[in-house]
N, C-alpha and C positions, 0 to 999 in steps of 0.2 A: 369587729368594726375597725381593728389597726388597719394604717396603712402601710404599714413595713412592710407586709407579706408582696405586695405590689413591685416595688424593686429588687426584693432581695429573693425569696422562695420561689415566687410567680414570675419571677423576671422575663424568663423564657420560657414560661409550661404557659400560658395563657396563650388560645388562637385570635378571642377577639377584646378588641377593645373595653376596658375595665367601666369606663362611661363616669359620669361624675358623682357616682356614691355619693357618702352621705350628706354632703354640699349642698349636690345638685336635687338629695330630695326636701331640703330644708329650703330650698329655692322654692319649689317645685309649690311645695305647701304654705308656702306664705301668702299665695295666690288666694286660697278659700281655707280658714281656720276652723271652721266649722268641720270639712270631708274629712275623711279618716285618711290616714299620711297613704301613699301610691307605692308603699314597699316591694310590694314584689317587679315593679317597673325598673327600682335600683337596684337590686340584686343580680351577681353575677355567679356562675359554674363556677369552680374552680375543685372539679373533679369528672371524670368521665364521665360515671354513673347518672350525676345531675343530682345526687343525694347529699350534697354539701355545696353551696352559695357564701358567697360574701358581700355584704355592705362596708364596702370600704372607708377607711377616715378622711380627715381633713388634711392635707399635707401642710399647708401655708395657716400659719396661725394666726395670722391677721383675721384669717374668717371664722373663728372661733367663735366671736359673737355672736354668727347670725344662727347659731346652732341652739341657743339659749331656748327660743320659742317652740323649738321640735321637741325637746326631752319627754314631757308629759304625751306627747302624743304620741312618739316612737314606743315611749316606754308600755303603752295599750296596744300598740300593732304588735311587738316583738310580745308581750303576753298572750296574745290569739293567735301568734302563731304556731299552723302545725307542726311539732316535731320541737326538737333539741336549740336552744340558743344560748349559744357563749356569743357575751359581750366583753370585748377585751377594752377597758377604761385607762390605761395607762397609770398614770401616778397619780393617785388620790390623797385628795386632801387641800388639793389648791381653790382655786375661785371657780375655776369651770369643769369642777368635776358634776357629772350630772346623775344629781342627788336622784333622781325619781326613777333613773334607773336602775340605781341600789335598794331603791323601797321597793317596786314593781318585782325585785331578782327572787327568787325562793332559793338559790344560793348565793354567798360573795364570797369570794377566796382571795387572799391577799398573799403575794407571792415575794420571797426576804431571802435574804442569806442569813446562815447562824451567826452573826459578829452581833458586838458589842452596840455596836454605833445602829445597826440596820434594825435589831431590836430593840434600841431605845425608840429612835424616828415610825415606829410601827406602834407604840405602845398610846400616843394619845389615836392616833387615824383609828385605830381598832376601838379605842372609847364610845369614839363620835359614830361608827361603824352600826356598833349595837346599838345605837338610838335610833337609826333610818331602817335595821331592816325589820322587816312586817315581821309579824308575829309567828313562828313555828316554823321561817327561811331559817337555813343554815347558814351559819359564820363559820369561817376554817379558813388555815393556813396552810402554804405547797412551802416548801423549804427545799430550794435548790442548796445542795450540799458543799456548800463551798465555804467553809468557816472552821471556828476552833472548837463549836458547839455541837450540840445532837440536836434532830430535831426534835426530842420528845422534852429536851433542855430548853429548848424554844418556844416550846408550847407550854410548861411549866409557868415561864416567867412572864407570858404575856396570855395565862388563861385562856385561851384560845386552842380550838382541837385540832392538830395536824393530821389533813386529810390526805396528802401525800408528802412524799419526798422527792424530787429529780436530781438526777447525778449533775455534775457540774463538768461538764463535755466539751469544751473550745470550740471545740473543730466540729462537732457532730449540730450543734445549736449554729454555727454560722451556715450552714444549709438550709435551713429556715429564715435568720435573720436576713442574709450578705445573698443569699442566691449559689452558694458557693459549691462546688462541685460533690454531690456524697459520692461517701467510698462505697464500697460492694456490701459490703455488711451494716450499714445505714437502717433499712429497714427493720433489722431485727439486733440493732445496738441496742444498749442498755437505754439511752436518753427516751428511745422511741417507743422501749415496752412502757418504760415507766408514766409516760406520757397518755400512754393508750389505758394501762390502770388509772391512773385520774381520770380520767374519761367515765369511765367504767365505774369508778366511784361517786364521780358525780352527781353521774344518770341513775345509778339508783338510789341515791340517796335522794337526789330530788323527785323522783316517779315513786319514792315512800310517801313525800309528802303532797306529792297530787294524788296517790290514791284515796288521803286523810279529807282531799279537800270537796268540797259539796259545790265550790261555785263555775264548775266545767271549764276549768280551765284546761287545755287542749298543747300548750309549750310548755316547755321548760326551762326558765330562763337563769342562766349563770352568769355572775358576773363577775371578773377579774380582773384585777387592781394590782400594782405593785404600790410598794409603802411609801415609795418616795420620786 
């Protein structure tokens, strides 16, 4: 649900109009509180195949508030829904991080660098963290490698399991971020396997715990936080 990917990744791969995500379905649903949110109306391609969609963020933070009344309701469509969901939250811990779709998540993964400082500011969020998620979701940390630490140093000190590592790549992550031109060996860099293993760890780690689970639930929903 970032909207970064809009300007900077998608800048120019998208053909049609991104349409007003998840604003415009928080509009949309303020109409009738009772109907279940109109998700698949906001969702956009943003791959050939049609096997990957985005609900896009909010850009202008002024309208942050009117996103308050959707969480519980998002957070029940994005659980029915079929198939994989990464929800990207941005920085957690502030006033409008939205708490329900951390309890709804059957993962959360909080994403740090090894330093000093990035470890301490992660150590209460991850407190408050295990209080919100449901019972038997995984908690874990991705440790972009950019520090004086190991990641397994960083999970040590903040108790917490590190479910991957990502290299720390300037140039390879501003292709994603910036829109910025990849080089020829982009798809199969180091940033992009190791990304696709988180993936990959994820998914089964959460499809362990739907298969655990009795109540049909039918997505998988991740959710992902940085510390600050």
């Amino acid at each position: 649900m970032g909207r970064r990917v809009l300007p900077g990744f998608m800048a120019d791969r998208m053909r049609d109009s991104a349409g007003p995500g998840l604003l415009g379905l928080a509009m949309a649903s303020e109409a009738d509180e009772d109907a279940p949110v109109p998700l698949k109306e906001y969702v956009v391609p943003i791959a050939d195949d049609g096997r990957v969609e985005l609900l896009h963020g909010v850009r202008d933070p002024r309208y942050g508030t009117r996103l308050g009344p959707l969480w519980q309701r998002l957070a029940r469509a994005l659980a029915a829904w079929e198939g994989d969901v990464i929800a990207d939250l941005g920085q957690v811990g502030g006033t409008d991080t939205p708490v329900e779709l951390l309890k709804a998540a059957d993962a959360v993964v909080m994403v740090l660098k090894p330093t000093v400082t990035q470890v301490d500011a992660a150590k209460p969020r991850l407190d408050a963290l295990k209080g919100l998620v449901r019972e038997g979701a995984t908690l874990g940390l991705c440790v972009v490698t950019d520090g004086p630490y190991s990641a397994s140093e960083v999970g040590r000190a903040l108790e917490v399991a590190v479910l991957a590592e990502l290299p720390s790549s300037p140039g390879d992550a501003r292709v994603l971020s910036d829109g910025a031109r990849p080089r020829l060996a982009f798809r199969t860099s180091v940033l992009m396997r190791s990304m696709k293993d988180l993936g990959q760890r994820l998914h089964s780690t959460v499809a362990d715990l739907g298969a655990k689970d009795v109540t049909g639930r039918s997505a998988r929903l991740t959710a992902v936080g940085a510390h600050e």
